[in-house]
C-alpha positions in Angstrom: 0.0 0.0 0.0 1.0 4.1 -0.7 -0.2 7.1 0.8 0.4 8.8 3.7 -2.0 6.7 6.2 -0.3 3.5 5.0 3.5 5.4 5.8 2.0 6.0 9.3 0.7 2.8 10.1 3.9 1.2 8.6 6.2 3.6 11.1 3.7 2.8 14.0 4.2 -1.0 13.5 8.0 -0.2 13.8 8.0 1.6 17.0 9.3 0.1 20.1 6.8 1.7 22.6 9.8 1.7 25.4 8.9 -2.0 25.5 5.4 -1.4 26.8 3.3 -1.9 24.3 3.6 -4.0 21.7 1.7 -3.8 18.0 0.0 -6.2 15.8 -1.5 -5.7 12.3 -4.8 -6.3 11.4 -5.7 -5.4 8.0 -9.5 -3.8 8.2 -9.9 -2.7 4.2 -9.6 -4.7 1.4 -9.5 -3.2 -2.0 -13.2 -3.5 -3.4 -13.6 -4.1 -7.3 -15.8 -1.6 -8.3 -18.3 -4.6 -10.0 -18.8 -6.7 -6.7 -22.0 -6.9 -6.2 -23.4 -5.3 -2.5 -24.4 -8.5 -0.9 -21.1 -9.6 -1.6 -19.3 -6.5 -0.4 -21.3 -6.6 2.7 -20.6 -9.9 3.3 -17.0 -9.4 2.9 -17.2 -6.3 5.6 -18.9 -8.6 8.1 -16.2 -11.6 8.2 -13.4 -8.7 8.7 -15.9 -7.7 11.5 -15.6 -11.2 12.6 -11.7 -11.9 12.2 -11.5 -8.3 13.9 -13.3 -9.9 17.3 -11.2 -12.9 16.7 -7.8 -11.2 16.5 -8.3 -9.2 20.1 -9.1 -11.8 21.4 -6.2 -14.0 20.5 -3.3 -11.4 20.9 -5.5 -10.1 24.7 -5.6 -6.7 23.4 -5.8 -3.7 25.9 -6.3 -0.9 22.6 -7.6 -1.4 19.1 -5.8 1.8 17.3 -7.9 2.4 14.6 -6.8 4.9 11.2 -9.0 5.7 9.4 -10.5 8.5 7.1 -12.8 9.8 5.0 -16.2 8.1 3.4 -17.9 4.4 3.4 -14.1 4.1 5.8 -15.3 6.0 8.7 -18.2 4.3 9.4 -16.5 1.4 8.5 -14.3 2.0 11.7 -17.2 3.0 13.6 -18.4 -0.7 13.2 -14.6 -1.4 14.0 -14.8 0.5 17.3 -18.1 -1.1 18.5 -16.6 -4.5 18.1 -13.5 -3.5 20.1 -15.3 -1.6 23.3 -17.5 -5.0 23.3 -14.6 -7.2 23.6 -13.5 -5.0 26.4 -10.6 -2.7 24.5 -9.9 0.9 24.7 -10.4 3.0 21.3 -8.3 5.3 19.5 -9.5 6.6 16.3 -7.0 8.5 14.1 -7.9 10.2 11.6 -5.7 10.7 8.2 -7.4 12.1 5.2 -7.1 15.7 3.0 -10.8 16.5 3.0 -12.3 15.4 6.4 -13.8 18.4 7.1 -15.7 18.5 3.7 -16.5 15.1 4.4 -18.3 15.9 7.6 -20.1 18.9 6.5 -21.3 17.9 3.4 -23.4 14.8 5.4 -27.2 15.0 6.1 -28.3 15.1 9.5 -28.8 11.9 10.1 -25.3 10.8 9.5 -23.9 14.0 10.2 -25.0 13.0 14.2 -23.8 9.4 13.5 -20.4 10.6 12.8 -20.5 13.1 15.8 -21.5 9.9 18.1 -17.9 8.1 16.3 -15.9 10.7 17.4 -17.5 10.9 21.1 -17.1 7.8 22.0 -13.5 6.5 21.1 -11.6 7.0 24.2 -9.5 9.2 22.3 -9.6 10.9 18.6 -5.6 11.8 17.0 -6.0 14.3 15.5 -2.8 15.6 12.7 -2.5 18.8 13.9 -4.0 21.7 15.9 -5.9 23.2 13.3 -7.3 19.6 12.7 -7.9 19.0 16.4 -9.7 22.6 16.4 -11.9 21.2 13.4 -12.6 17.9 14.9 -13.5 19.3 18.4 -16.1 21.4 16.6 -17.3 18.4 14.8 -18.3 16.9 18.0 -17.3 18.4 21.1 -17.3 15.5 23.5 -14.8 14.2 21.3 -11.3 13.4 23.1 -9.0 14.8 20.6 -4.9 14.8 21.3 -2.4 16.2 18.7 -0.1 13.7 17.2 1.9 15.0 14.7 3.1 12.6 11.6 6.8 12.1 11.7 9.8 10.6 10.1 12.9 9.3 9.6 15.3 12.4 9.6 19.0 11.2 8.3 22.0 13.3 9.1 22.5 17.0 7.6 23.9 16.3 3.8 24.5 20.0 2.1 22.7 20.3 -1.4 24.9 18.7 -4.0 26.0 22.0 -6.3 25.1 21.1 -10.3 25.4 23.3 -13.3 21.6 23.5 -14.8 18.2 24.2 -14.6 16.9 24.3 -10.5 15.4 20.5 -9.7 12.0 20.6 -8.4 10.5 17.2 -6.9 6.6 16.1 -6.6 5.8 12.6 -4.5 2.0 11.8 -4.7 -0.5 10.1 -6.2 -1.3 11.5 -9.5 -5.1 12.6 -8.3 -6.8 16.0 -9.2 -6.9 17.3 -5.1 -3.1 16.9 -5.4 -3.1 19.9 -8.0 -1.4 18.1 -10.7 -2.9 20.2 -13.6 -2.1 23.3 -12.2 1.7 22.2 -11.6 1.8 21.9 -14.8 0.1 24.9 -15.7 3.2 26.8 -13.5 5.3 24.8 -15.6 4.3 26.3 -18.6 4.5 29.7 -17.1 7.6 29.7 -16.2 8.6 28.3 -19.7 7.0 31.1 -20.9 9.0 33.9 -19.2 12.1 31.9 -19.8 12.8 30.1 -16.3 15.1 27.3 -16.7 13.8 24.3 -14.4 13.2 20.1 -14.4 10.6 18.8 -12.8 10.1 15.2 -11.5 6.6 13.7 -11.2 7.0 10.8 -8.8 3.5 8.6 -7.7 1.0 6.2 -8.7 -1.5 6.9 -11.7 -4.7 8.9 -10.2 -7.9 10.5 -11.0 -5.4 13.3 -13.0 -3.9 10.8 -15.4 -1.8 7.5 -16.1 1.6 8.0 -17.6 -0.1 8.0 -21.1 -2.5 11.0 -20.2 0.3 12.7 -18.3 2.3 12.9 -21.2 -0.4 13.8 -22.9 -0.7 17.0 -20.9 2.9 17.8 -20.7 3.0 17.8 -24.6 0.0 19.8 -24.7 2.2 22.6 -22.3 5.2 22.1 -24.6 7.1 21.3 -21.2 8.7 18.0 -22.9 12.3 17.8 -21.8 11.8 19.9 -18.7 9.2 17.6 -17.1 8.5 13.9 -16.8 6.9 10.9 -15.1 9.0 8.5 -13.4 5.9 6.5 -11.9 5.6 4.8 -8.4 8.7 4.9 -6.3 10.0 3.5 -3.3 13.7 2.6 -1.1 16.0 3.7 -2.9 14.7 5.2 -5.9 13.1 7.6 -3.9 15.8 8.6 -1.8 18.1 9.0 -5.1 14.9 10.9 -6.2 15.5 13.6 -3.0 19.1 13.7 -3.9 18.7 14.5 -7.2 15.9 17.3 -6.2 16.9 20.8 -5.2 13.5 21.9 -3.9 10.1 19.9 -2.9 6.8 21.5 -4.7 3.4 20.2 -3.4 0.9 22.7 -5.3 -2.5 20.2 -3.2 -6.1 21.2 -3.0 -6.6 19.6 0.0 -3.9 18.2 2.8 -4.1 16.6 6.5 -0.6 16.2 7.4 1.5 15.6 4.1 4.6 12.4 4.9 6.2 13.3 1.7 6.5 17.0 2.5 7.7 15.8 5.7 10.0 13.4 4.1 11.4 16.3 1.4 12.1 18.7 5.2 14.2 15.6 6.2 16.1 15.4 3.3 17.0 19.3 3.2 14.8 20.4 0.4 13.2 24.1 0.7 9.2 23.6 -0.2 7.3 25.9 -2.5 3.4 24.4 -1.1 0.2 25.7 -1.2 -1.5 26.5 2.3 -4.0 23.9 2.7 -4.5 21.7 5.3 -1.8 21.4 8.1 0.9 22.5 5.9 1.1 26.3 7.3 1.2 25.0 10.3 4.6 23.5 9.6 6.2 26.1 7.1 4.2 29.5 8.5 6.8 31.5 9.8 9.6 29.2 8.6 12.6 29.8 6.9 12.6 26.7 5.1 9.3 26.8 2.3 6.7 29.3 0.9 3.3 29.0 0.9 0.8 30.4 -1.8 -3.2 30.1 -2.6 -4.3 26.5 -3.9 -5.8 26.6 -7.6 -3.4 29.3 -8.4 -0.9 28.5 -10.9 0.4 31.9 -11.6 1.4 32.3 -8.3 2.7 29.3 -7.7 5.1 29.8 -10.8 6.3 33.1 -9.3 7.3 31.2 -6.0 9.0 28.5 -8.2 10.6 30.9 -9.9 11.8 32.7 -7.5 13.3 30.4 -5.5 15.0 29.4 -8.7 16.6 32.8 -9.1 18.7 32.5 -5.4 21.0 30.0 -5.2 21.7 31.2 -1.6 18.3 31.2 -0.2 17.7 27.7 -1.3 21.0 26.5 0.5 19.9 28.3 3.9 16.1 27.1 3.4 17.9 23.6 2.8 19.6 23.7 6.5 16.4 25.2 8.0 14.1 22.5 6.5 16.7 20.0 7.8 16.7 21.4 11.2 13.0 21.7 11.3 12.4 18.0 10.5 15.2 17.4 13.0 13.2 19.5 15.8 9.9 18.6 15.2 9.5 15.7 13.1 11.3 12.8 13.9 10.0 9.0 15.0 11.6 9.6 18.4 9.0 12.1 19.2 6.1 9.9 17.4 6.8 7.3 19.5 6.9 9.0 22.8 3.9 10.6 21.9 1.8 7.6 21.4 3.6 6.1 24.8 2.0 9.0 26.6 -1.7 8.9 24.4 -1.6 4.8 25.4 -0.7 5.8 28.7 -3.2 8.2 29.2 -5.8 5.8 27.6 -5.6 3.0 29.4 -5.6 4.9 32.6 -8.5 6.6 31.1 -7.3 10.5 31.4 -9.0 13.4 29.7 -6.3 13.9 26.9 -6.7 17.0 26.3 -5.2 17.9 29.1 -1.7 16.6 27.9 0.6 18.1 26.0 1.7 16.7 22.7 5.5 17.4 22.0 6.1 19.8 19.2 
C-alpha cells in the first residue's frame, strides 16, 4: 500500500513503545472491485468484523488503534470500534485524510449525528495537527481529541549537491486531481514562458489526473517535454536518489491533512514551494525553510517556483532550516513517545486534552 496513512501505520508497526506496548496488524480494508455486487461487499465487511473480534481476542488486546478517514471508511471503523469496546478494548480513532472536514459537512443530519456519536465515543480521537484537532473538536465536542503529529525518519545534515543546470523541483504523490497536478503543470508552462530554466520530477502512482499516457499527454499539450516527466511509483531507494537528485520539494495540493512526503522532502534538506491547505502552514508559517501560496493558483505558484529558482543562496539556507525543522519537530523519536503517553493516558483513562503533545 502508498499514501500517507499507509507510511504512518507502517512507522507505528515499527515503533518500540519503550517495551510497553507491543503492535500487531490487522488489516481492516480490502481493496473493493468496483463490480462486486453489495451483498457480496457486505458480506466481505462482516467476516473482517468477525476476524476483527477474533484477532483481540487471540493477541488479549488492551487498545484497538484504529486509522482511518474519510467516506464508506469511517463508518466502517465506527463498526470497528463497536466491536473493540464489546470485547473489552480501549479505542483510539486517528484520523488521516485531506478532505475530512468536507466530508463531515457535506453529510445530512442523520449521518452528520452518526459521525458526531464516532468521534465521542472512542476514548481518544488523533487528530494531525491543531488546526485539525480545532476542526474535529467542533465536529463533535465531547470528542477526546490529542495532537499527534506525523513524523519521520530524519537522516543526518547532507548540504545540497551543487550542479550546473536548470533548479530540480520534486513532486511525491499520487497522481489525483486534489493533489493539484494540472495546475503544476500549468506553472510549468508559465515559467517556460517567461524563460525560467527548471526540471521537474513527477514521482507517484496513476490517479484520477492521469496514467503515464494522459500525463504525457498533458505535458505535450504545455510544450514542457524535456523539462518535465513521469517516473511512476517509487520506493527505497529510488526515492531517496529521487530527493538527492531534487533541489526543492513543490506540493501545489487542494486539500492536505498532514502531508509524509513533504515531511519526508524537510528531512532530506529540500526548501518547499506548497500551497496553504490543510496542516501545511502549520509546519512552514513562519519558517525559513518553504513558501506557501493560494491552492488553484498557478500563476502564483510559478512566481514562487521561480523565485526560488533565481537565489541559489536562499535555497542553501532554506535547505539547513528544513533540515533542522524536520530534526526539531519531526522525527519518529517524538512519534513514538507521543503515542507512549496517548496509550498511557488511555488506558488509565485520562482526559487527553489535558496533555501536552511534544512539538
Amino acid at each position: 500500500m502508498t499514501g500517507g496513512m499507509a507510511s504512518v501505520v507502517t512507522q507505528t508497526m515499527g515503533l518500540r513503545y519503550d517495551g510497553r506496548y507491543r503492535p500487531e496488524l490487522f488489516r481492516i480494508t480490502v481493496s473493493a472491485n468496483p463490480s462486486e455486487a453489495l451483498g457480496r461487499r457486505a458480506g466481505r465487511h462482516l467476516r473482517r468484523l468477525r476476524d476483527l473480534k477474533r484477532t483481540i481476542r487471540r493477541v488479549d488486546a488492551g487498545i484497538v488503534h484504529i486509522h482511518t478517514c474519510s467516506g464508506f471508511s469511517f463508518f466502517r471503523s465506527g463498526l470497528d470500534a463497536r466491536i473493540a469496546r464489546r470485547s473489552g478494548c480501549r479505542v483510539l480513532l486517528h484520523i488521516h485524510g485531506a478532505y475530512f472536514d468536507e466530508f463531515f459537512r457535506d453529510l445530512d443530519v442523520v449521518r452528520r449525528r452518526v459521525a458526531s456519536a464516532i468521534l465521542a465515543g472512542a476514548d481518544a480521537v488523533i487528530a494531525l495537527s491543531a488546526g485539525w484537532r480545532d476542526k474535529l473538536e467542533r465536529m463533535s465536542p465531547s470528542a477526546n481529541v490529542v495532537v499527534v503529529e506525523n513524523a519521520v525518519d530524519v537522516p543526518p545534515f547532507s548540504p545540497p549537491r551543487a550542479h550546473d543546470g536548470p533548479v530540480r523541483f520534486l513532486l511525491l504523490a499520487r497522481m489525483d486531481k486534489i493533489k493539484g497536478i494540472d495546475d503544476l503543470l500549468d506553472a510549468c508552462a508559465f515559467l517556460r514562458r517567461d524563460g525560467v530554466e527548471f526540471d521537474v520530477v513527477l514521482a507517484g502512482p496513476s490517479g484520477s489526473a492521469g496514467d503515464g499516457p494522459v500525463l504525457m499527454g498533458k505535458i505535450r499539450e504545455r510544450r514542457l517535454d524535456g523539462c518535465v516527466r513521469c517516473v511512476g511509483e517509487v520506493h527505497g531507494e529510488k526515492k531517496r536518489e529521487l530527493f538527492r537528485w531534487a533541489d526543492v520539494y513543490v506540493q501545489p495540493s487542494h486539500h492536505e491533512g498532514m502531508p509524509i512526503s513533504m515531511l519526508e522532502a524537510l528531512a532530506a534538506g529540500l526548501p518547499v514551494v506548497s500551497t496553504a491547505v490543510g496542516s501545511v502552514p502549520e509546519v512552514l508559517a513562519d519558517d525559513e525553510s518553504g513558501m506557501l501560496v493560494p491552492a488553484r493558483e498557478p500563476e502564483k505558484l510559478a512566481a514562487a517556483m521561480a523565485s526560488i529558482a533565481a537565489d541559489a543562496d536562499r535555497r542553501a539556507a532554506a535547505s539547513r532550516s528544513a533540515h533542522a525543522l524536520a530534526l526539531r519537530r519531526f522525527p519518529q523519536q517524538r512519534l513514538e513517545a507521543d503515542l507512549v503517553r496517548v496509550y498511557d493516558a488511555v488506558m488509565n483513562r485520562s482526559r487527553l486534552h489535558r496533555l501536552r503533545p511534544r512539538t
